[in-house]
PDB file of N, H, CA, C and O in Angstrom:
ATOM      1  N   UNK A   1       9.628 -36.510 -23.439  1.00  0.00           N
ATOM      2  CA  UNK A   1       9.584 -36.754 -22.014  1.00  0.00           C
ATOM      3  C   UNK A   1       9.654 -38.262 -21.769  1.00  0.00           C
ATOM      4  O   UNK A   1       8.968 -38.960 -22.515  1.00  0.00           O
ATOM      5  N   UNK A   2      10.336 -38.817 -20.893  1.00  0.00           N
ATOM      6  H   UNK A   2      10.893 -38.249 -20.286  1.00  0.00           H
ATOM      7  CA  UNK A   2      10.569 -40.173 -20.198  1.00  0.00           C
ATOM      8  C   UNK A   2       9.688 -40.474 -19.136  1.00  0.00           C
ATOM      9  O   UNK A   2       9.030 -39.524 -18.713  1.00  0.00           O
ATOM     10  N   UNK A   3       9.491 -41.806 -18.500  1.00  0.00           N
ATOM     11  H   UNK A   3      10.025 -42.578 -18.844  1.00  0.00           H
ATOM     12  CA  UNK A   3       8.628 -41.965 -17.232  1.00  0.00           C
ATOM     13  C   UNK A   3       7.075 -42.535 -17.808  1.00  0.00           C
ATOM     14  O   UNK A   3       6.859 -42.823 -18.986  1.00  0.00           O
ATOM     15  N   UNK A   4       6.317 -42.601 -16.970  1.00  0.00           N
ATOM     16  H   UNK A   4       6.493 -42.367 -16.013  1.00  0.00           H
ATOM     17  CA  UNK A   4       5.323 -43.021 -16.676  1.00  0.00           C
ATOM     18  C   UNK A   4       4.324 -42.087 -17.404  1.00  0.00           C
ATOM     19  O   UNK A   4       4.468 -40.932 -17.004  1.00  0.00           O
ATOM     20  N   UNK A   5       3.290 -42.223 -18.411  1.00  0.00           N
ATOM     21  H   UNK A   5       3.173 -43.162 -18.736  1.00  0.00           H
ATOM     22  CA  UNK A   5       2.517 -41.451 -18.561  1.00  0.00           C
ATOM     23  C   UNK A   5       1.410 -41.444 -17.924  1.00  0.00           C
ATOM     24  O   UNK A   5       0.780 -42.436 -17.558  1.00  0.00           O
ATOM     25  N   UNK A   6       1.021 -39.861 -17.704  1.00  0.00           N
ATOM     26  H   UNK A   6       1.534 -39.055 -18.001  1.00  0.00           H
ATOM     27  CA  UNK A   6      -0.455 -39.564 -16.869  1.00  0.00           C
ATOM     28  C   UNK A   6      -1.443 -38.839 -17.535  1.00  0.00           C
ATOM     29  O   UNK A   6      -1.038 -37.841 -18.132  1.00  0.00           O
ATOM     30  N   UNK A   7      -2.993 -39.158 -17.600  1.00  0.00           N
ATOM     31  H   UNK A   7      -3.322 -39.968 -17.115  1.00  0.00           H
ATOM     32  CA  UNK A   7      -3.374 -37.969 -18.004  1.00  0.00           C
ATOM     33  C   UNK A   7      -4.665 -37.764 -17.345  1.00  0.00           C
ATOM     34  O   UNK A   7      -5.236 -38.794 -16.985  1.00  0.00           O
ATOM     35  N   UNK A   8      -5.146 -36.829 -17.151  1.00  0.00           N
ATOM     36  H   UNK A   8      -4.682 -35.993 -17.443  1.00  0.00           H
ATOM     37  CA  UNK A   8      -6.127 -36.466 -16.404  1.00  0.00           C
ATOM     38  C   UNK A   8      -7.750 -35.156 -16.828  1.00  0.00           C
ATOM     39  O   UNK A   8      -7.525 -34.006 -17.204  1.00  0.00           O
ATOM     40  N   UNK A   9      -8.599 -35.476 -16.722  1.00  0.00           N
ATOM     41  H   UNK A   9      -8.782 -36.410 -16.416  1.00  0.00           H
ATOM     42  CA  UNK A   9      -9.530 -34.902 -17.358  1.00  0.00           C
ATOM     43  C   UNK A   9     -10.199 -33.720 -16.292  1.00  0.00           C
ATOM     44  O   UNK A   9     -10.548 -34.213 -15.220  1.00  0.00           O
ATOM     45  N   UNK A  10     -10.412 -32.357 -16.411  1.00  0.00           N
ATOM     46  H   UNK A  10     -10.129 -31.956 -17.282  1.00  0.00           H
ATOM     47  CA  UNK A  10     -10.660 -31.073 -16.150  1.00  0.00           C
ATOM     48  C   UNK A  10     -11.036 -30.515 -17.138  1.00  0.00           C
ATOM     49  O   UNK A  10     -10.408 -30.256 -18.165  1.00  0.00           O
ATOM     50  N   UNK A  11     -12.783 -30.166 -16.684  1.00  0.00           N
ATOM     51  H   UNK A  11     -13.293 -30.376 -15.850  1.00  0.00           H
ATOM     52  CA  UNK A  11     -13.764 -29.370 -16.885  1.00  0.00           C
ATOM     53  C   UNK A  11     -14.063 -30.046 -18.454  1.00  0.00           C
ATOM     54  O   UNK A  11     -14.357 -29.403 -19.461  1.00  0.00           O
ATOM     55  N   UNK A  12     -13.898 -31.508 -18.344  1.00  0.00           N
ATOM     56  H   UNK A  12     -13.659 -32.031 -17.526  1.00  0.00           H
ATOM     57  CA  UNK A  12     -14.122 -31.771 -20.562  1.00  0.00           C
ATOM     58  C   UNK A  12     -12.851 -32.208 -20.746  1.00  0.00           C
ATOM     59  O   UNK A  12     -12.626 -33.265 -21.334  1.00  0.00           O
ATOM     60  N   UNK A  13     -11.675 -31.252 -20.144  1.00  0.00           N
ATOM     61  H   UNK A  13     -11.858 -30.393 -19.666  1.00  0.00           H
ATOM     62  CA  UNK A  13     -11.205 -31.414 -21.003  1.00  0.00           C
ATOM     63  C   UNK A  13      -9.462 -32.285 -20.821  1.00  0.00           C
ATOM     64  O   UNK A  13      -9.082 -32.210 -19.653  1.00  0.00           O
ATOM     65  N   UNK A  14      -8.539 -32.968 -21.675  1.00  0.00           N
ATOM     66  H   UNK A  14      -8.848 -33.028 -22.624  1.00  0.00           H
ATOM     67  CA  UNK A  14      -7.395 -33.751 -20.993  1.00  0.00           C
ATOM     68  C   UNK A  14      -6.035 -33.280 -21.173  1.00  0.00           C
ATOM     69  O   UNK A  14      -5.700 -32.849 -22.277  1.00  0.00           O
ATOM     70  N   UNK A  15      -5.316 -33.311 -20.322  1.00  0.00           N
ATOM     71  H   UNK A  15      -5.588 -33.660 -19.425  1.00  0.00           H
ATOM     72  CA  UNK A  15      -4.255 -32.823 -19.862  1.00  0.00           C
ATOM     73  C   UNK A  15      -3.272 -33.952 -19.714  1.00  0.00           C
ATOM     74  O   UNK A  15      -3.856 -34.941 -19.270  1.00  0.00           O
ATOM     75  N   UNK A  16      -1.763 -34.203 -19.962  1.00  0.00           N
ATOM     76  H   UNK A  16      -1.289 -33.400 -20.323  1.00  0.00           H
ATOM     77  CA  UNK A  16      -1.185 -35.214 -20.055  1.00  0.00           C
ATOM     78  C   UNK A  16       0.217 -34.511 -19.822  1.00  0.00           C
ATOM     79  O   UNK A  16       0.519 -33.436 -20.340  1.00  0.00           O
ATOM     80  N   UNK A  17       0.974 -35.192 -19.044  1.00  0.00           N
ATOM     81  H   UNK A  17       0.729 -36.065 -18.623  1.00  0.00           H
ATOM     82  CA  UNK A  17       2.463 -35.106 -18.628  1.00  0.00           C
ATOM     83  C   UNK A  17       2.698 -36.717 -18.215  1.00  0.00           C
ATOM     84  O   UNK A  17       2.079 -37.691 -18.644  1.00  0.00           O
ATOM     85  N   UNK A  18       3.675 -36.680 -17.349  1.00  0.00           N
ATOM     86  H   UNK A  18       4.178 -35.889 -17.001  1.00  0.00           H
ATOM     87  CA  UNK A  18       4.791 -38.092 -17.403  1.00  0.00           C
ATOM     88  C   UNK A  18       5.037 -37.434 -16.047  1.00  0.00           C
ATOM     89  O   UNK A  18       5.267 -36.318 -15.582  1.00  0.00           O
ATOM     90  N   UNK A  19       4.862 -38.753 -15.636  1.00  0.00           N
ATOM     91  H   UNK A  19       4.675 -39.659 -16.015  1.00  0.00           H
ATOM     92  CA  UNK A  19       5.810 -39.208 -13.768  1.00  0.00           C
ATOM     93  C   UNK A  19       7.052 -39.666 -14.014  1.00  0.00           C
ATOM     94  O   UNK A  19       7.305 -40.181 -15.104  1.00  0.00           O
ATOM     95  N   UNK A  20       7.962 -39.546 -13.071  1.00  0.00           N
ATOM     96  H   UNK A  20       7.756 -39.128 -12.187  1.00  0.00           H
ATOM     97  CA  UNK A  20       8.896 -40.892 -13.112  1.00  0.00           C
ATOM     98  C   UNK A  20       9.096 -40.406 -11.302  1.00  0.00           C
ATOM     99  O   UNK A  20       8.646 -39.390 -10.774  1.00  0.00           O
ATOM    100  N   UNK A  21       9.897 -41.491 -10.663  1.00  0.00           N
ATOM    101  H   UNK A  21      10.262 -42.317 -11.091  1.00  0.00           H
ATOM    102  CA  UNK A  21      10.593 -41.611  -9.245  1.00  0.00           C
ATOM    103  C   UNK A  21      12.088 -41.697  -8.863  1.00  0.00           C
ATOM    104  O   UNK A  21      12.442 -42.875  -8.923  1.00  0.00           O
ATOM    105  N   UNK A  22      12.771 -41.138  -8.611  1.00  0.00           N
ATOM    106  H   UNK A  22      12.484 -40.182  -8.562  1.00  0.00           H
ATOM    107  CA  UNK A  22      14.023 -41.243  -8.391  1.00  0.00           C
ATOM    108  C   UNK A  22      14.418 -40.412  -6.816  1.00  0.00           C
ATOM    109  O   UNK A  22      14.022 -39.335  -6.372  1.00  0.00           O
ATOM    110  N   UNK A  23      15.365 -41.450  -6.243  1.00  0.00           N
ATOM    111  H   UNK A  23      15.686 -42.325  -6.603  1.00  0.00           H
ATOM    112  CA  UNK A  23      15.380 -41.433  -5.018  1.00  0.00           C
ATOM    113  C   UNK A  23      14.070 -40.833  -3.526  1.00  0.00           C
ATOM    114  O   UNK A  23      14.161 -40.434  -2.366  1.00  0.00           O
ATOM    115  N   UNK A  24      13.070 -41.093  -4.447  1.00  0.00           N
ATOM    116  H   UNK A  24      12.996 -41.417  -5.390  1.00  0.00           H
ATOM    117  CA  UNK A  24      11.690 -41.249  -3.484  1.00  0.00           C
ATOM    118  C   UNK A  24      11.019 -40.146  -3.363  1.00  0.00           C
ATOM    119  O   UNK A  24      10.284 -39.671  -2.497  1.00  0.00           O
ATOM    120  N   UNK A  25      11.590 -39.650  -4.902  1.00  0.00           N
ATOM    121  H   UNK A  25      12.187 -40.036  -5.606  1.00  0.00           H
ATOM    122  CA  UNK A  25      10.887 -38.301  -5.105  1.00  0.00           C
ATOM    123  C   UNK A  25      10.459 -38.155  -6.277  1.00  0.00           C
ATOM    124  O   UNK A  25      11.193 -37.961  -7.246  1.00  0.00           O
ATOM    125  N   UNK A  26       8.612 -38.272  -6.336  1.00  0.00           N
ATOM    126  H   UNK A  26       8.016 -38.430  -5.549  1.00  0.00           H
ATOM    127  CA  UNK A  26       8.551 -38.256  -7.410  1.00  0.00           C
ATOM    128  C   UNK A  26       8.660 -36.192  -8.281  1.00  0.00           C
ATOM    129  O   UNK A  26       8.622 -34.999  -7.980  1.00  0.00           O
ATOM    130  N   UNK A  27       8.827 -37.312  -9.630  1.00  0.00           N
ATOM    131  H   UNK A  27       8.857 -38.282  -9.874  1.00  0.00           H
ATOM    132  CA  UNK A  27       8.333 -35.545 -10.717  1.00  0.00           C
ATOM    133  C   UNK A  27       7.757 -35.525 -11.598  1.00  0.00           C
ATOM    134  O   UNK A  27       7.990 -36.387 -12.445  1.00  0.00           O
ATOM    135  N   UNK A  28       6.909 -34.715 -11.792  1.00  0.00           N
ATOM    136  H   UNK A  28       6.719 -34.015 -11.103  1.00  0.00           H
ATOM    137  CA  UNK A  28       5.436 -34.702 -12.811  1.00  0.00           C
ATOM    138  C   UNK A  28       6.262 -33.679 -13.457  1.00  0.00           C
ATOM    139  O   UNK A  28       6.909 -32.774 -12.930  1.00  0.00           O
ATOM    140  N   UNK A  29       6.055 -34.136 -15.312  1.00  0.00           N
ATOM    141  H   UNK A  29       5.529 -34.871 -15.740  1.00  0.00           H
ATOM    142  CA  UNK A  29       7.047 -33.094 -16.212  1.00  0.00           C
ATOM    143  C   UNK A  29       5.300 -32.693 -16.942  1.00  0.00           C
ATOM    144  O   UNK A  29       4.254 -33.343 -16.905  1.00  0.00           O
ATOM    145  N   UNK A  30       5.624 -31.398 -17.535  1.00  0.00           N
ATOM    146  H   UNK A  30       6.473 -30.871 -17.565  1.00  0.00           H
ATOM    147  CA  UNK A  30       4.510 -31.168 -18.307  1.00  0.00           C
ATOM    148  C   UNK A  30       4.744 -30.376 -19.379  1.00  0.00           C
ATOM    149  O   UNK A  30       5.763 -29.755 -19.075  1.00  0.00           O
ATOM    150  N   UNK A  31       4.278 -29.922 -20.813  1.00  0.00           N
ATOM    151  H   UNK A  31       3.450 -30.426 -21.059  1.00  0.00           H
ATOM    152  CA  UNK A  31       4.965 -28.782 -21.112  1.00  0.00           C
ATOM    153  C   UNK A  31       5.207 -27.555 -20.722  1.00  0.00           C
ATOM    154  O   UNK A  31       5.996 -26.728 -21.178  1.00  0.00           O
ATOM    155  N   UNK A  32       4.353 -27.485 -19.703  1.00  0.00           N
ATOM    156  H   UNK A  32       3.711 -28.157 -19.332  1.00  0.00           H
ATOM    157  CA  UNK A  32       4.396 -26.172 -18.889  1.00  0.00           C
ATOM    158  C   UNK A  32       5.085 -25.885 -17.850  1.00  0.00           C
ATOM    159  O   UNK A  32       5.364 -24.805 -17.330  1.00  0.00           O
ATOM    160  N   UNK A  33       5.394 -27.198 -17.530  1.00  0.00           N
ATOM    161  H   UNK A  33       5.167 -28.076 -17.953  1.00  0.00           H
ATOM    162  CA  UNK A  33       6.042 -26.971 -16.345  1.00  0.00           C
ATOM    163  C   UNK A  33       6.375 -28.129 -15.318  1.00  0.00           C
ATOM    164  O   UNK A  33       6.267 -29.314 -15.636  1.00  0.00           O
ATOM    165  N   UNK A  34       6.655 -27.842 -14.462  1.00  0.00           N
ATOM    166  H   UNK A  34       6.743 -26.880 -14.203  1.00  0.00           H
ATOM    167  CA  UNK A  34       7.286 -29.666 -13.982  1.00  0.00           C
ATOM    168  C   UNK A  34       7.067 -29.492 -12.164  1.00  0.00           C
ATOM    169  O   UNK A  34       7.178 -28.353 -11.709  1.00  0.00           O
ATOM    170  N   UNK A  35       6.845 -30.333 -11.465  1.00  0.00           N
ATOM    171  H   UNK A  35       6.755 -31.258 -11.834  1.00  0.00           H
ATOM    172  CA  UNK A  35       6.580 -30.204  -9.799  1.00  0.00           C
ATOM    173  C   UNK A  35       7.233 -31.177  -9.026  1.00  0.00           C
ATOM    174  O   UNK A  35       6.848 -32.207  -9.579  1.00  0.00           O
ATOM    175  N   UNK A  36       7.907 -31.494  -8.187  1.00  0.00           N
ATOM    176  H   UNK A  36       8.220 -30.657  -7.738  1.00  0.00           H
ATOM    177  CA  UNK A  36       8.028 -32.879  -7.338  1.00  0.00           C
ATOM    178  C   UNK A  36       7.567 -32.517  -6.120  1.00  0.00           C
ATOM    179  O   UNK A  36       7.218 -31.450  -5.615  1.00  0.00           O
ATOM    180  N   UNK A  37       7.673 -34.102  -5.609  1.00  0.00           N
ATOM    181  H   UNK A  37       7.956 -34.969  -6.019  1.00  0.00           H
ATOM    182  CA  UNK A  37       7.132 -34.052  -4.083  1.00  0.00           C
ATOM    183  C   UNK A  37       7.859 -35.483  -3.638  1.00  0.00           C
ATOM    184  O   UNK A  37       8.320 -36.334  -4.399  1.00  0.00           O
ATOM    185  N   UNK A  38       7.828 -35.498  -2.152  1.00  0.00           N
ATOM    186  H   UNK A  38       7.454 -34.807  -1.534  1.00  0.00           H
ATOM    187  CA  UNK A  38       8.395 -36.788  -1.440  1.00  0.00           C
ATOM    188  C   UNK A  38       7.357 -37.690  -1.587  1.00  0.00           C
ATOM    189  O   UNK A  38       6.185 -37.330  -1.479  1.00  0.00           O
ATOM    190  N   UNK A  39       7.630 -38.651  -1.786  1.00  0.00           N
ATOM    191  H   UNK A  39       8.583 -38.944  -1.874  1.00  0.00           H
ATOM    192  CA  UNK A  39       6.987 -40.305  -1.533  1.00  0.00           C
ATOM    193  C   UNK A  39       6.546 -40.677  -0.354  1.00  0.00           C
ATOM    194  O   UNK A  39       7.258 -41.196   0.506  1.00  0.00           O
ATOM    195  N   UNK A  40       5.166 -40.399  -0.224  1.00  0.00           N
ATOM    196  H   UNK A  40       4.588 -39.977  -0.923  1.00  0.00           H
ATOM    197  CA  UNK A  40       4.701 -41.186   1.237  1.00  0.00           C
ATOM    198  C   UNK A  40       3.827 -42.717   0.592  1.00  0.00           C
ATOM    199  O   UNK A  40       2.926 -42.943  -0.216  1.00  0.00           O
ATOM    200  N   UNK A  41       4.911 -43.691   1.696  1.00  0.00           N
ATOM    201  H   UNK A  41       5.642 -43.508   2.353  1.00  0.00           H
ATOM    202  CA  UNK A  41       4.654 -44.833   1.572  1.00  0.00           C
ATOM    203  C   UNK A  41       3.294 -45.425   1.805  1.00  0.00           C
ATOM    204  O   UNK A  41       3.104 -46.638   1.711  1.00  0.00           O
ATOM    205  N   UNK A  42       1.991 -44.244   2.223  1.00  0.00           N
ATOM    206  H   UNK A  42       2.145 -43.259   2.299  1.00  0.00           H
ATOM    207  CA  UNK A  42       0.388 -44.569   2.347  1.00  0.00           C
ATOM    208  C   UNK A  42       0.173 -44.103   1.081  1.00  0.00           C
ATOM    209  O   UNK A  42      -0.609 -44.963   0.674  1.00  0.00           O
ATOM    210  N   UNK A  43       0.358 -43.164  -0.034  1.00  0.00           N
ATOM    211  H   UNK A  43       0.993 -42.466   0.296  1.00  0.00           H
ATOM    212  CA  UNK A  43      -0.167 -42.736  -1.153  1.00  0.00           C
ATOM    213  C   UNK A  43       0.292 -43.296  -2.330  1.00  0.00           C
ATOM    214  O   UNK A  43       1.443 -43.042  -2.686  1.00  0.00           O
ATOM    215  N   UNK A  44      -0.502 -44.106  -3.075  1.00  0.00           N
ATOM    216  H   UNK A  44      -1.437 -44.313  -2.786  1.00  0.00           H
ATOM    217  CA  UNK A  44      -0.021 -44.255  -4.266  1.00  0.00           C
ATOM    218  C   UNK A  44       0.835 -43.496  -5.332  1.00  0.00           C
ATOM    219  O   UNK A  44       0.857 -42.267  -5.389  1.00  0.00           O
ATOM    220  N   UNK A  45       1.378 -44.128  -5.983  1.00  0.00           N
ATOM    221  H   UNK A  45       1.360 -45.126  -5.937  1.00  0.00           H
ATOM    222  CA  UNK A  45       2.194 -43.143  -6.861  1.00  0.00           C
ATOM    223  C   UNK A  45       1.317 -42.468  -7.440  1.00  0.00           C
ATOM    224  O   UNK A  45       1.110 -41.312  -7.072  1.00  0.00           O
ATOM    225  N   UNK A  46       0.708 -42.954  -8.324  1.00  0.00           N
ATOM    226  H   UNK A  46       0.876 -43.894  -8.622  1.00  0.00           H
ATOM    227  CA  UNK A  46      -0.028 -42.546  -9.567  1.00  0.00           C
ATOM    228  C   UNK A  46      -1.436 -41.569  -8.803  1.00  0.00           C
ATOM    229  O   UNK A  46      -2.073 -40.857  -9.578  1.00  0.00           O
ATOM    230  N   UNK A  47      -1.720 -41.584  -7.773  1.00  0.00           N
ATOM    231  H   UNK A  47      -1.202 -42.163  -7.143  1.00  0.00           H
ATOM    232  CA  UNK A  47      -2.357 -40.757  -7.179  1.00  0.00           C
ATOM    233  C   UNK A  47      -1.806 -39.572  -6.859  1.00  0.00           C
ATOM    234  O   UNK A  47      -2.497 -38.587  -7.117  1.00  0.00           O
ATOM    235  N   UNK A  48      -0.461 -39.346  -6.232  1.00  0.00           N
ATOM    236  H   UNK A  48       0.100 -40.147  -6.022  1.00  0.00           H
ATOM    237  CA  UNK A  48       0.139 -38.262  -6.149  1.00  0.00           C
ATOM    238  C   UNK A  48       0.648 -37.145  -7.248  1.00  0.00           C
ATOM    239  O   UNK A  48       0.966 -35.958  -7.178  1.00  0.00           O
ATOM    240  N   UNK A  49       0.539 -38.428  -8.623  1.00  0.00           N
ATOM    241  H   UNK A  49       0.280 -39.393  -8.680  1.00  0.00           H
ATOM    242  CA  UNK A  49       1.046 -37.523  -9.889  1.00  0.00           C
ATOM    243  C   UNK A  49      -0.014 -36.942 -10.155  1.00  0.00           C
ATOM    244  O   UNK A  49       0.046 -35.821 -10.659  1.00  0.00           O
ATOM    245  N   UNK A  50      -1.267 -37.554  -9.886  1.00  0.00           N
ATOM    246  H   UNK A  50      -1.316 -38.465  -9.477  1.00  0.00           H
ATOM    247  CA  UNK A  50      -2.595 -36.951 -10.534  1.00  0.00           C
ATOM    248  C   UNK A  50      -2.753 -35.281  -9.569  1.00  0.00           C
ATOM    249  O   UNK A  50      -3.371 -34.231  -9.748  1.00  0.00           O
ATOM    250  N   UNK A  51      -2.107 -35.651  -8.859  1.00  0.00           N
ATOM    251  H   UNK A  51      -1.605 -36.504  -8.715  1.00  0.00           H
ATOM    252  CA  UNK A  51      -2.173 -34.577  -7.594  1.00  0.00           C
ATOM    253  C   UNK A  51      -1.373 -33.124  -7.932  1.00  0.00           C
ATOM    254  O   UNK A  51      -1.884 -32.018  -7.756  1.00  0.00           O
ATOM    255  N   UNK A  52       0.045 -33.370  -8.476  1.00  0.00           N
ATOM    256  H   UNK A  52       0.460 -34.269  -8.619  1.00  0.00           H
ATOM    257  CA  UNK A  52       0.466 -32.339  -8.848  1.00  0.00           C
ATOM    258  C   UNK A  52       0.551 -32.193 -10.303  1.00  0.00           C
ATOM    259  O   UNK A  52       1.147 -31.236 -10.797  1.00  0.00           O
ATOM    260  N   UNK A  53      -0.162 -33.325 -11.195  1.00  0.00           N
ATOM    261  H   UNK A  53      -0.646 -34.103 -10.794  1.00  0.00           H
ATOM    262  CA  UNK A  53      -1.087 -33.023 -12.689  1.00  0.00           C
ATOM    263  C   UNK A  53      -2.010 -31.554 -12.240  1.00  0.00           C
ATOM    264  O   UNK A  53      -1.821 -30.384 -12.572  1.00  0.00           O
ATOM    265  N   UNK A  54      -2.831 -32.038 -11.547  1.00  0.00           N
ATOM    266  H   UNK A  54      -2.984 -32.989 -11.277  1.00  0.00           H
ATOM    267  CA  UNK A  54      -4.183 -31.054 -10.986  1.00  0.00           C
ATOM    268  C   UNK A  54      -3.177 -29.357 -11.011  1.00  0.00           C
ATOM    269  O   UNK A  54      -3.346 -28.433 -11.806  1.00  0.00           O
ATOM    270  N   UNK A  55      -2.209 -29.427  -9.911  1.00  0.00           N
ATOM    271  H   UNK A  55      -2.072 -30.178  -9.265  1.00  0.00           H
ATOM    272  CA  UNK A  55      -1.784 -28.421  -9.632  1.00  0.00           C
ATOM    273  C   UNK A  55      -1.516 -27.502 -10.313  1.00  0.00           C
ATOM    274  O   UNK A  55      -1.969 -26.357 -10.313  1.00  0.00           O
ATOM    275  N   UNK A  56      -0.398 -28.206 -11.219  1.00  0.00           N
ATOM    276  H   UNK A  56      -0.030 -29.136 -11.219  1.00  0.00           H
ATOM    277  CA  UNK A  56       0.162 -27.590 -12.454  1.00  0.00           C
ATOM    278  C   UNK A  56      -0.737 -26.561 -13.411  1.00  0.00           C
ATOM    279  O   UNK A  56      -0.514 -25.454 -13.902  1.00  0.00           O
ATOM    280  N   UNK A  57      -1.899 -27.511 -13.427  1.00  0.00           N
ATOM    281  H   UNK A  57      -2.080 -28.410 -13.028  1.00  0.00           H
ATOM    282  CA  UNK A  57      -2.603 -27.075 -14.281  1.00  0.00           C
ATOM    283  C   UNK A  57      -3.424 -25.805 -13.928  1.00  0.00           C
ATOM    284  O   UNK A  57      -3.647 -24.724 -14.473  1.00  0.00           O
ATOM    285  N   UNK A  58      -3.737 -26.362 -12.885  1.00  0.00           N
ATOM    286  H   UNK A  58      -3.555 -27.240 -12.442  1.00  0.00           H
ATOM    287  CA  UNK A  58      -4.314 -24.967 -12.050  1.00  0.00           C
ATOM    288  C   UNK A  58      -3.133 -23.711 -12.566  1.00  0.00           C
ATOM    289  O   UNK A  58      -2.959 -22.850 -13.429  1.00  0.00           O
ATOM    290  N   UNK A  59      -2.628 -24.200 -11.590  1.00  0.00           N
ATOM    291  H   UNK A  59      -2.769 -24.899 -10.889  1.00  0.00           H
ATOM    292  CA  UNK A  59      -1.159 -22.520 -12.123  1.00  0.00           C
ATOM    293  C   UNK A  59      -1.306 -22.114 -13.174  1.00  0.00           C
ATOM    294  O   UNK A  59      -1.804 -21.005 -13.368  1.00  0.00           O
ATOM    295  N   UNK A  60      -0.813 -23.107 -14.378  1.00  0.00           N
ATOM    296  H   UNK A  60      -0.408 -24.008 -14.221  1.00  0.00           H
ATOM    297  CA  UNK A  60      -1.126 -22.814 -15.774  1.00  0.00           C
ATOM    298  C   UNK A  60      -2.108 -21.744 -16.267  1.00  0.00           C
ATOM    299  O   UNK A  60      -1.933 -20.724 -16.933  1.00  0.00           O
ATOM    300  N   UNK A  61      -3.478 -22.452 -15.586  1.00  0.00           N
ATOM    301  H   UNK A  61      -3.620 -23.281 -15.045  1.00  0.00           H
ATOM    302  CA  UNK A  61      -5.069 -21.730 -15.779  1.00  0.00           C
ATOM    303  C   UNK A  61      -4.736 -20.237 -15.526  1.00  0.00           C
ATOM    304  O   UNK A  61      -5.001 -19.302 -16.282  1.00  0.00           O
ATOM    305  N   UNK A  62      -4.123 -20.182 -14.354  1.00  0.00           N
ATOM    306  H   UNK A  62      -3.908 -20.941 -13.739  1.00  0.00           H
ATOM    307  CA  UNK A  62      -4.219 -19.264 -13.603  1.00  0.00           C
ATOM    308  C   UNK A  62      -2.863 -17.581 -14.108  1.00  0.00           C
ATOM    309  O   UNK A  62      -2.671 -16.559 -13.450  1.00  0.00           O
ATOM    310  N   UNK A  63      -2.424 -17.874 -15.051  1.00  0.00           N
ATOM    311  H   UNK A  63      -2.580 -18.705 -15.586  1.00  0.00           H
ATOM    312  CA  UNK A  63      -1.221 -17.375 -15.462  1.00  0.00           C
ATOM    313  C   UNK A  63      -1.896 -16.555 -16.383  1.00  0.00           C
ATOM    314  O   UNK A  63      -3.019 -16.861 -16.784  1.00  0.00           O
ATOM    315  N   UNK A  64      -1.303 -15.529 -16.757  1.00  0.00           N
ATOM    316  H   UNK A  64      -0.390 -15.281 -16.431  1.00  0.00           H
ATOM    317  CA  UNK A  64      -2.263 -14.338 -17.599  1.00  0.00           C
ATOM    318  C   UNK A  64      -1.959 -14.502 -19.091  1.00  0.00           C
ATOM    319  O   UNK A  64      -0.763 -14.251 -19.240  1.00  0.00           O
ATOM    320  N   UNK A  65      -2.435 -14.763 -20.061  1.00  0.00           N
ATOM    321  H   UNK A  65      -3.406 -14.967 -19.940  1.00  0.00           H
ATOM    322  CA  UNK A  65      -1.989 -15.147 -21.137  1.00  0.00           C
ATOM    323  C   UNK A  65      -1.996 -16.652 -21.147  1.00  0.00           C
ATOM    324  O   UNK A  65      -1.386 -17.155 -22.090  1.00  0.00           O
ATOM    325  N   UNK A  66      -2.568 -17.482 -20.278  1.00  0.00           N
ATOM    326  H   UNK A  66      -3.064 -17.074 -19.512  1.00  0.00           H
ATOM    327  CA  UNK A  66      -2.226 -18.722 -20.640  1.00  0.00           C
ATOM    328  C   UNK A  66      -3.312 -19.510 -21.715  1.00  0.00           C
ATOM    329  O   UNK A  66      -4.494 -19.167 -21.738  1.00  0.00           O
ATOM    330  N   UNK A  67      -2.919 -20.330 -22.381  1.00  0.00           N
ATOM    331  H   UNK A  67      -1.959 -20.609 -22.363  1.00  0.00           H
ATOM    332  CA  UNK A  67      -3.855 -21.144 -23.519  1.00  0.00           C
ATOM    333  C   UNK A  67      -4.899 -22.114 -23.167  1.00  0.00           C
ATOM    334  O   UNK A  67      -5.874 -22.466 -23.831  1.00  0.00           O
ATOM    335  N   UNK A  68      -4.434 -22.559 -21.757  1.00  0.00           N
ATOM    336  H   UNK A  68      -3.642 -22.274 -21.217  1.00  0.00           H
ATOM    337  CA  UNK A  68      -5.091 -23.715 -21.166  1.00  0.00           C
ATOM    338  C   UNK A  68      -6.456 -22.951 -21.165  1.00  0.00           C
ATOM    339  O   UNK A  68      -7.470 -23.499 -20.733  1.00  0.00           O
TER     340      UNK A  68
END
């Protein structure tokens, strides 16, 4: 994976994917799975990745058979 690395800690435990931005949209890659969203010029980047880090993971959690 290319971009920016992120990683973020839930319940103990850490979780890690990569940002990058292209045309003002960012995308959080993960092995599980990948999300974008538009760029609002009040939110930090790296806040918004942590944002759909969180998400992802949730889903992940939430998937029947999943490892997370």
């Amino acid at each position: 994976m290319s971009g920016q690395a992120i990683h973020i800690k839930i319940d103990g435990r850490t979780y890690s994917g990569t940002y990058k931005v292209d045309r003002q949209v960012l995308t959080v890659t993960t092995n599980y799975g990948k999300k974008t969203a538009q760029l609002d010029p009040k939110v930090p980047r790296a806040a918004l990745a942590d944002q759909l880090l969180h998400e992802l993971v949730r889903e992940e959690k939430g998937r029947k058979g999943s490892l997370l």
